[in-house]
C-alpha angles and dihedrals in degrees: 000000000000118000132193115219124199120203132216123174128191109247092248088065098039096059106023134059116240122203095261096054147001111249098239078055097061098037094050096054097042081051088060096050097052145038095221137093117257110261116222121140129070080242090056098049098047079075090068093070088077104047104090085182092082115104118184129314143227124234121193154171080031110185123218082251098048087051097044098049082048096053095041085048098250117155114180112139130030101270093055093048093050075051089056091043096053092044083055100051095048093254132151123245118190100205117206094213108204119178140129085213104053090114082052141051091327096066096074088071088049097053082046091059093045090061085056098058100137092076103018121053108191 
């Protein structure tokens, strides 16, 4: 089967390096795994309310801040609005969830995507 993957990156890991990688890197090697444009702004992403081919998405790493602004409804970048727009339209996310922090404080948000298991799949 041959699948079509569409990419949308926080901000922070569109535009900085991380430990792991150089950005150029990164980018260079999501543009050859997909047809698509990489998604990165919170403009980019409102285009994805109208796109019903979308099946689920992946989010991952997801960091203890990026799970605690989905699950507070905070949008405030692109990622987390392509988040907003798959919980409205019924659609699963599988969330990576990647924290030294995840027994502590960072469960509660956990727990608070777990209640909402119709959407998120952690």
């Amino acid at each position: 089967m041959n699948y079509d993957f569409q990419f949308v990156c926080s901000p922070t890991l569109y535009t900085q390096d991380s430990r792991f990688i150089s950005n150029s890197d990164f980018l260079e090697k999501v543009k050859l795994n997909s047809k698509h444009e990489i998604l990165h702004t919170i403009h980019q992403t409102e285009l994805l309310t109208f796109d019903d081919d979308i099946q689920g998405m992946i989010l991952a790493p997801c960091t203890a801040n990026t799970l605690a602004k989905l699950v507070n409804g905070i949008y405030d970048n692109g990622l987390l609005l392509a988040c907003k727009v798959m919980l409205r339209n019924h659609k699963p996310i599988v969330i990576g969830f990647a924290s030294n922090d995840g027994l502590g404080i960072g469960a509660m948000n956990l727990a608070k995507a777990l209640q909402m298991k119709k959407s998120i799949m952690a």
